[in-house]
C-alpha positions as CSV (number, residue, x, y, z in Angstrom):
1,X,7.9,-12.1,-8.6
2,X,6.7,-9.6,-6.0
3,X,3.4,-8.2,-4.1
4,X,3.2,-5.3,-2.4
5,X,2.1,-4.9,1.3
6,X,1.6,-2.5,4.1
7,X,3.7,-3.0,6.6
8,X,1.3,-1.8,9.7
9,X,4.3,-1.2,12.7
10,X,5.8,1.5,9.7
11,X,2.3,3.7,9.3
12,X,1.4,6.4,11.9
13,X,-2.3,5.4,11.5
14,X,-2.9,8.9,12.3
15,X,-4.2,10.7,8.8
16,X,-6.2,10.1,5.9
17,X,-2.9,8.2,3.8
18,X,-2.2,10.5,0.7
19,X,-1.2,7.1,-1.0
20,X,-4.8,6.1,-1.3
21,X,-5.1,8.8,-4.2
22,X,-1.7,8.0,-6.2
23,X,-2.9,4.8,-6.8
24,X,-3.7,4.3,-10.2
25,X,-6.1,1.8,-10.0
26,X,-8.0,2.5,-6.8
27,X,-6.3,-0.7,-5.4
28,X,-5.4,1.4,-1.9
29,X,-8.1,1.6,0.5
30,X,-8.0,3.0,3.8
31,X,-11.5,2.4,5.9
32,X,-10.8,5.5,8.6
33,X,-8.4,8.2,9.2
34,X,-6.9,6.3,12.1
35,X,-6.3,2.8,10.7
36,X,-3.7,1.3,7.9
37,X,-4.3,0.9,4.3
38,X,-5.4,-1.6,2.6
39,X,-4.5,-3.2,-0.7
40,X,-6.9,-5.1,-3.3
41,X,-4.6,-7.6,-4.7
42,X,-7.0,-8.0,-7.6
43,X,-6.4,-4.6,-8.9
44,X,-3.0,-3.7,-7.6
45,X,-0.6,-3.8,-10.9
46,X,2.4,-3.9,-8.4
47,X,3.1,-0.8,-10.4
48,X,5.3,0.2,-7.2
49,X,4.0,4.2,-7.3
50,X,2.7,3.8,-3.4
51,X,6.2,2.0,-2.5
52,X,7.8,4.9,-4.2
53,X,5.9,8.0,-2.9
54,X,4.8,6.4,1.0
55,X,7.2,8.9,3.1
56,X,7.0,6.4,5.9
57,X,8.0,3.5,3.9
58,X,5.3,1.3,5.5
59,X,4.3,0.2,1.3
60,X,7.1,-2.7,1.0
61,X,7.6,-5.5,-1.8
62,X,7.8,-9.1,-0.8
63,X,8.7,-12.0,-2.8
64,X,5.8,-14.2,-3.4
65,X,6.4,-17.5,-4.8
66,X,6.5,-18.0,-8.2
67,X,4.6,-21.2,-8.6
C-alpha cells in the first residue's frame, strides 16, 4: 500500500499550488500563497492525479505499512 505526501524541501512555497484544484476530492489544501500544501488523508483516494500533474514533484508516494 501507498499514501501520498508533500514533500515540503521540493515546493517553491511561492504561489497559490495549481494542484489544490486537480484534486478531485478537495483533499489538497493550501492555507496561504506562501506555504505548502496540505493533504486530508480522510478524503485523499491516492488517486495519484496531484503526483502526476505537480511540476515540481514535491507530491510523492510512500509505502505505508500494510497492517
Amino acid at each position: 500500500m501507498h499514501t501520498i505526501v508533500v514533500e515540503e524541501s521540493r515546493c517553491p512555497q511561492n504561489h497559490p499550488c495549481p494542484v489544490v484544484s486537480y484534486c478531485p476530492t478537495g483533499a489538497i489544501k493550501q492555507k496561504a500563497w506562501n506555504s505548502a500544501p496540505t493533504i486530508d488523508k480522510e478524503n485523499c483516494l491516492n488517486c495519484g492525479r496531484c503526483v502526476n500533474f505537480c511540476g515540481y514533484g514535491a507530491f510523492q508516494y510512500r509505502a505505508t505499512d500494510a497492517r
